[in-house]
N, C-alpha and C positions, 0 to 999 in steps of 0.2 A: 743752456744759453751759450751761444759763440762769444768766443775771445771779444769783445768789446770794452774801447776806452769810456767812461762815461764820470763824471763828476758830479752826478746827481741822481736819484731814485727814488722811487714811492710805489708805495704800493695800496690796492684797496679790495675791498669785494665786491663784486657785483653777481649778476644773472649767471652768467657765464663761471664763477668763481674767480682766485685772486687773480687782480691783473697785475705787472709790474712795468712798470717804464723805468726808460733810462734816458737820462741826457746828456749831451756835451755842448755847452758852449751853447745853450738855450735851443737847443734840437734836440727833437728827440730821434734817437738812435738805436734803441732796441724797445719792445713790447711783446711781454711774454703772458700767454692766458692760463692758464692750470699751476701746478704748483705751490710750492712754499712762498711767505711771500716774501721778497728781497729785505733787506736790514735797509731804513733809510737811510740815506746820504744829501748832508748838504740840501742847499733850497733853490727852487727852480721856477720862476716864475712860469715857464714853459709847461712844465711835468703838471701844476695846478689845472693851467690851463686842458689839458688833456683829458686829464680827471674830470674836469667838470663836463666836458664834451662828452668824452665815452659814454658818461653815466645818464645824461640826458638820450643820449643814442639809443642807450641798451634797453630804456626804460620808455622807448618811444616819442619822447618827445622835442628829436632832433634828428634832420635827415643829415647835416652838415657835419664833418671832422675836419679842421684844416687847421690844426696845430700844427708847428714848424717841426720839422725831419730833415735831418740828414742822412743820407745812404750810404753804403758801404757795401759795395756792387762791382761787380764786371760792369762794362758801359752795355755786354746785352741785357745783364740782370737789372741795372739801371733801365733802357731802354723798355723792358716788359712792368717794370712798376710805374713806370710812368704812362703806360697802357693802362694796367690796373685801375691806375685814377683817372681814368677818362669815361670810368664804367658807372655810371650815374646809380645813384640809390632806385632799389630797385630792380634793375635792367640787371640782366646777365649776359656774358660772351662765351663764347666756345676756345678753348688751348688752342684751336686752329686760328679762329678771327682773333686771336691777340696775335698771333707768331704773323698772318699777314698785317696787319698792324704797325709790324715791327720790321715790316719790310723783307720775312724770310717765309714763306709761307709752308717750308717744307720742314720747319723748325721746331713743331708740335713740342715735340719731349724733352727739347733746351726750353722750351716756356715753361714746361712743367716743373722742371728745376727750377727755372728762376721765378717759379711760383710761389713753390716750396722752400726757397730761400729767405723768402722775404723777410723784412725784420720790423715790419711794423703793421701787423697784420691790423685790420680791423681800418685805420689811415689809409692804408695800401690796401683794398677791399678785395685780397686775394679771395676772400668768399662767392664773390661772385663769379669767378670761373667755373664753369659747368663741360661735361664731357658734349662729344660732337655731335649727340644725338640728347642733349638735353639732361644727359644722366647727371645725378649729384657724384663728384669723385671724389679721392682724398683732399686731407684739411690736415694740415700740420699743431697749425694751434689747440690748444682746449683740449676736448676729449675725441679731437678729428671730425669723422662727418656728422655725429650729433652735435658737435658744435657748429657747423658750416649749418645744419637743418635748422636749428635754431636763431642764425641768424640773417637765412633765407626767410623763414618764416617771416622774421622782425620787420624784414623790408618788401613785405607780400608777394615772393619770389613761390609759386607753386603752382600754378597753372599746366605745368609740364605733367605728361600721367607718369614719364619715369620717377619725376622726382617724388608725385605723389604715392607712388609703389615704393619707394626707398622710405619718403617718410613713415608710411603705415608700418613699415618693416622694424623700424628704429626706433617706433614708439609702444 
């Protein structure tokens, strides 16, 4: 986990294994998938909120995340999560159609950074970025792309025959 202020935390398990949140100031500001799970801190009406959403997500029966975040970004890294959340349940983009997106089109591998940055994965549905030819790429979170497959699956992302050659591959 990066250096982050946070006043709050929880942690649970789910599909995915533990998840941990963090908050400041009723945002949440860091979410981390794998691991140990955080010592809690303090109460958070926000972090509750979160929990209960993942968990209906993880388990199907919610397309919707829109608990409160705060970022902690470059304004391009800013400017590519706010891409990110434009990417509707379901649907996928390409590192290229986000970086035009974002107004830079020749900016592929600064999206991939600030893909790979992000700090609130799953809210920030960095999952959904797919390579330029539909391939499944890295996944920071979890246990990487079995967890990105897993939660392309969740959102009936597999139509692509790369991804479905990656998945048969992974499983």
């Amino acid at each position: 986990m990066t250096n982050i202020n946070f006043d709050a935390s929880l942690s649970f398990n789910s599909p995915l294994g533990v998840i941990s949140i963090y908050s400041l100031n009723e945002h949440v500001v860091q979410l981390t998938i794998g691991g140990e799970p955080s010592t809690p801190l303090g109460r958070s009406s926000t972090l509750r909120k979160a929990e209960r959403q993942i968990t209906r997500y993880l388990n199907g029966k919610s397309q919707t995340l829109d608990f409160e975040i705060a970022g902690h970004g470059t304004p391009f890294q800013k400017a590519v999560w706010r891409a990110l959340e434009s990417i509707e349940f379901g649907r996928t983009l390409s590192y290229g159609q986000i970086a035009q997106l974002c107004g830079n089109p020749k900016a592929v591998r600064a999206v991939g950074g600030a893909v790979a940055a992000n700090p609130v994965p799953l809210r920030i549905p960095c999952h959904r970025v797919l390579g330029s030819t539909g391939q499944v790429t890295g996944y920071t979170p979890g246990l990487g792309i079995p967890t990105k497959l897993a939660l392309l699956k969740l959102e009936g992302v597999g139509s692509n025959t790369s991804f479905e050659r990656l998945a048969n591959i992974q499983t």
